[in-house]
N, C-alpha and C positions, 0 to 999 in steps of 0.2 A: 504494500500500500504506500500511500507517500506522504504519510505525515511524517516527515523528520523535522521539528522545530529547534530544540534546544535554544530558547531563547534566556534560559536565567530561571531563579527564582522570584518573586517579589517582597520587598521590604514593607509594602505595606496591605492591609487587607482586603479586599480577602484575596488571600494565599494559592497558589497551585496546587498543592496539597491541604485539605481545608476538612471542618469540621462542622456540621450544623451547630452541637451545644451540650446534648447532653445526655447521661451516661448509665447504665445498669446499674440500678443500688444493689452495694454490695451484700452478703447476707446479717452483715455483724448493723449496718445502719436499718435493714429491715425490719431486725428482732427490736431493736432501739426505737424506733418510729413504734412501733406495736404496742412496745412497753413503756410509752410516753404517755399514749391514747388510753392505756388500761390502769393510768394514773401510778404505776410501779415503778417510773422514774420520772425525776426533774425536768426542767426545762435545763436547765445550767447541763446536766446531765445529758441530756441528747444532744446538747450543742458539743460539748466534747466529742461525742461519738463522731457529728457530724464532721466537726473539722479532723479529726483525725482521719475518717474516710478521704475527704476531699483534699488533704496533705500527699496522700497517697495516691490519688487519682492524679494530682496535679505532677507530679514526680513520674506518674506512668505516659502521660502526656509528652510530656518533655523527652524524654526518653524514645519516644515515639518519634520527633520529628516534629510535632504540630506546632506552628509558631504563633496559634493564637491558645491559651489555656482557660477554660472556664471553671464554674463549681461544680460542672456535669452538672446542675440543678439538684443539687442533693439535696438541701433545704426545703426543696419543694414537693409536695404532694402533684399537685399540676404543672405545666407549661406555662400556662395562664390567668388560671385563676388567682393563686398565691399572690401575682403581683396585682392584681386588683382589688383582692384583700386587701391590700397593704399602704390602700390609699385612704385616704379621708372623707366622711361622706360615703362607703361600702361598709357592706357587710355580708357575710359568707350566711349562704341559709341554703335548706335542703330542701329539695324538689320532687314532683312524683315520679320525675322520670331523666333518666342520663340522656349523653347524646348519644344518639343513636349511628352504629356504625355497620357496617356488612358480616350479621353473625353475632352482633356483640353488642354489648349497651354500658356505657360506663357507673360508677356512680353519681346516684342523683344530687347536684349540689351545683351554683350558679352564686353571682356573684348581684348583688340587688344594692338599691340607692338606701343610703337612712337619709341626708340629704344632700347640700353643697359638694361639689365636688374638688379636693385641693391635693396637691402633693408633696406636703411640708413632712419631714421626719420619715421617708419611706423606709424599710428596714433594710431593703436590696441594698441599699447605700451602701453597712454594715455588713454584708454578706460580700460584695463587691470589694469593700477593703482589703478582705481576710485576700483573697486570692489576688491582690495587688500586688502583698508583699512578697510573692515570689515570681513578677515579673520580672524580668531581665533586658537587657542591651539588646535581645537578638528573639525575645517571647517576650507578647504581649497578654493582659488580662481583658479577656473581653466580657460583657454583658450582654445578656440576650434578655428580653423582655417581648412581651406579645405587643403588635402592634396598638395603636390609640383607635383603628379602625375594628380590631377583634376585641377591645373594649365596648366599642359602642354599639356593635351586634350583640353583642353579651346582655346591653341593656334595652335591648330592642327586642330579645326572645319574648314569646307569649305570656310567659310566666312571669317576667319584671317588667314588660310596656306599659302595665295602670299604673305602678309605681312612679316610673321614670317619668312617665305624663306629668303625672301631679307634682313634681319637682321641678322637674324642666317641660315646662308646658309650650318654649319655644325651642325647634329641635336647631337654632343658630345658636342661640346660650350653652344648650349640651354640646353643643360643637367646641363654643371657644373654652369651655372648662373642661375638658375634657384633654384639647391642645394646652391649654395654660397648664396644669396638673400635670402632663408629662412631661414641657420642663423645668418645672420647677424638680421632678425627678431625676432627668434629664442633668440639670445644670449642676445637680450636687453627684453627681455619679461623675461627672468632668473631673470637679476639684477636686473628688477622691482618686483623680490621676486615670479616670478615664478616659482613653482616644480612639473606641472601636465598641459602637451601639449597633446589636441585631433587633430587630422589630419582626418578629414571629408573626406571620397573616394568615389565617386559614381564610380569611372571607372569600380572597381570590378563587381559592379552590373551589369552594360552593358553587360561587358563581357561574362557575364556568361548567357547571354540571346543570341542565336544563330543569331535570328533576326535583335537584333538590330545591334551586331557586322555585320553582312549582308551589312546591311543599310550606316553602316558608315565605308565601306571596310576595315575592319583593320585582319589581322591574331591576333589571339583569342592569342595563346602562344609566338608569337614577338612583339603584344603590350604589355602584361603580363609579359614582361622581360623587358622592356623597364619603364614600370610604377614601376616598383618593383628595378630598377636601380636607378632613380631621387630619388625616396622615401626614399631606403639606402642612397643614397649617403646626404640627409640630415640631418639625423639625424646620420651620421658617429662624431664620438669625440665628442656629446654633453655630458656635466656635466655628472655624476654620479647618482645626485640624482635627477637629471630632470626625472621625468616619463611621459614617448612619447607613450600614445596610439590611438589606428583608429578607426574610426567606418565606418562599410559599408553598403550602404543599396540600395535597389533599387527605389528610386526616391520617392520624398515627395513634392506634391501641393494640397494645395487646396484640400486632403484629397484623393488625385487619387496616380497613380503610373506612371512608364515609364518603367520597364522592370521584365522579370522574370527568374526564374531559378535558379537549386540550386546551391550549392557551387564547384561542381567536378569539371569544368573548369580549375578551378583556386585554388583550395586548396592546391596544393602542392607548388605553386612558392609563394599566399599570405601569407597563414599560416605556412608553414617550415620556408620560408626565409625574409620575411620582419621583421625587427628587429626593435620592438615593444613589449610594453609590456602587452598588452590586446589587443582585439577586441571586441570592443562592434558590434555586430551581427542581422542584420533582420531576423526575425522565426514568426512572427507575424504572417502569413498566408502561404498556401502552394506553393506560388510562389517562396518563398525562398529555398525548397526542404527537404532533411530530416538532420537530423545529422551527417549520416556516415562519411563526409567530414572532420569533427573535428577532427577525428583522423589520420589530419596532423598538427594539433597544434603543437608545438616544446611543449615539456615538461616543460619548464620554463616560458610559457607565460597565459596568462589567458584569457577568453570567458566572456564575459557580453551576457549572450541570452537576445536578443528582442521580448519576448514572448508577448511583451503587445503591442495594436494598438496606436499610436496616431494619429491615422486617424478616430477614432470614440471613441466616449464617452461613450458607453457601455461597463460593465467591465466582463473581460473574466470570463470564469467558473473557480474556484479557484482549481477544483481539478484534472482536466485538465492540469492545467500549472504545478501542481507537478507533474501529469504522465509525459509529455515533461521534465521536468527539471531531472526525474529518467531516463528517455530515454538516455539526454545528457552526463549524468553521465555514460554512459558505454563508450563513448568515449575520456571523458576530467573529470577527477576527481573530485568531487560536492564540492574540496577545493578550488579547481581553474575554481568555476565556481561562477559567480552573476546576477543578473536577473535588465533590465529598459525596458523601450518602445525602438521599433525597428528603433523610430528616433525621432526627436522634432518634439512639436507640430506646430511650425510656420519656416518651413526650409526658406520662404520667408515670408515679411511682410504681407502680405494674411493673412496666417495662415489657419492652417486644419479647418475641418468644425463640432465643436465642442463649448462647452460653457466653460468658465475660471473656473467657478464649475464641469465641467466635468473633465476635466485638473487636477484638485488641487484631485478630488475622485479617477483619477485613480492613480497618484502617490501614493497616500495613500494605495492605495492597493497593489499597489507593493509593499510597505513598509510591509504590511501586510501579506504579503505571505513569502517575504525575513526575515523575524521576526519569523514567522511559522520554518523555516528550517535551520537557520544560526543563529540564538536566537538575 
């Protein structure tokens, strides 16, 4: 074939070798999260266990090659909910029913208004420190958080819409408290030496699946304006050298999915105009659809394809994913392209259904393939 590139590695994110975020809890942090809940240990007490996991995770990382390090989300039960917990103005409350995914249904529990919405004192701050201090010269500590747009689906599900009405009765004020709130998260995650923000989006993925949008009445290109609205508008005026990139994918439990479809929907309003500086991207299977979509990338932004599963431990055919990655390259430039899995292995504390040695083998072969083409 004739991909020979070699053009370097990159000094800044995202990486030719890359990572979505986050990671299998190990078994010593699941017995600890259990025995936290069943009141048999502290809070001081599971935070030990945590950081001691995440010491060691971050050390496995390193060790690996990855040159962005996070906290694999160990502190987290969800992806996203935790961090919307963790704002001002929410509260965590239980539901009659999860989200629903192919085969599977998760726990019922959503994230609801008590009211104002503010992002003064988030704890992720605090979580994002610990894993600062063992950035380096050559690794960086990055933050991943759910977008401000899967925020605002969150409070637009059937279950919180009477709520969120009656607080914000104008859906412009939910807008801008929603953008003001992440950065005032945003700007204190800087000072604590932050220079590499991901914004987690499943809404993308919905959308682009005719059905589900069905399901959950929404017009496909005025909710696509609407999410791509909160979204800009947060990360409007942030730092310079803060780099704000997305990932999107269609749904990660427990090694299932929740929706399909490729990118046409929506590639002109996600990839033209949301201002960002990468997209880390699901391509992992043909639910995702083909490439042609990429070339509505803005020319200044960059693609991480998610060629590789983390929903299974078997590793893809290696010569396969350089065909795809030659394919991609007719749309988005092979300088401005890098290769991870199409999402984390554990989007909730579950985790995919997979082995921590399977996990650790296929990053390595990312590595390996990204080493193969990018040197």
């Amino acid at each position: 074939m004739g991909l020979e590139v070699k053009t370097g590695n990159r000094s800044v994110a995202p990486f030719r070798f890359d990572n979505v975020g986050s990671f299998l809890r190990p078994e010593k942090l699941k017995k600890a999260r259990a025995s936290f809940a069943e009141g048999k240990l502290s809070e001081k007490e599971l935070q030990k266990v945590e950081d001691e996991c995440i010491v060691d995770l971050i050390q496995k990382q390193k060790e690996l090659g990855l040159q962005a390090i996070t906290d694999g989300e160990f502190r987290r039960s969800w992806w996203h909910l935790d961090f919307m917990w963790g704002l001002n103005g929410v509260k965590k409350e239980a539901i009659a029913q999860g989200y629903v995914f192919n085969d599977e249904e998760t726990r019922a529990e959503t994230a609801r208004l008590t009211g104002k919405i503010s992002g003064d004192n988030h704890p992720f701050v605090e979580h994002f420190s610990f894993v600062q201090q063992y950035a380096t010269e050559d690794v960086i500590a990055r933050q991943t958080i759910p977008a401000p747009a899967q925020f605002l689906a969150e409070l637009q599900r059937p279950e919180n819409e009477e709520i969120t009405n009656q607080i914000y009765p104008n859906i412009d004020e939910l807008v801008a408290d929603i953008a003001k709130a992440y950065q005032t998260v945003i700007l204190d995650l800087y000072d604590a030496g932050c220079r590499n923000l991901q914004l987690d989006d499943c809404t993308w993925g919905m959308l682009v699946d005719s059905k589900a949008a069905q399901q959950i009445g929404v017009s496909v290109e005025g909710t696509a304006e609407l999410f791509l609205r909160v979204n800009n508008l947060t990360v409007e005026n942030l730092p310079e050298d803060l780099v704000v990139t997305t990932h999107v994918c269609r749904g990660n439990y427990r090694s299932t999915w929740a929706s399909s479809g490729g990118y046409d929907p929506i590639a002109n309003t996600l990839f033209a105009k949301e201002n960002v500086s990468a997209y880390y991207l699901e391509f992992d299977t043909e639910r995702a659809g083909d490439f042609s979509p990429l070339q509505h990338v803005s020319d200044n932004k960059l693609v991480v394809l998610g060629l590789f599963s983390s929903k299974v431990g078997e590793l893809e055919d290696k010569e396969t994913i350089k065909a795809r990655i030659e394919e991609a390259a007719q749309y988005v430039d092979i300088e401005r392209l890098c290769i991870s899995p199409q999402c984390g292995f554990a989007s909730t504390e579950e985790g995919n259904i997979l082995t921590e040695d399977q996990q650790w083998n296929k990053l390595r072969f990312i590595k390996e393939v990204a080493d193969e083409i990018w040197g």
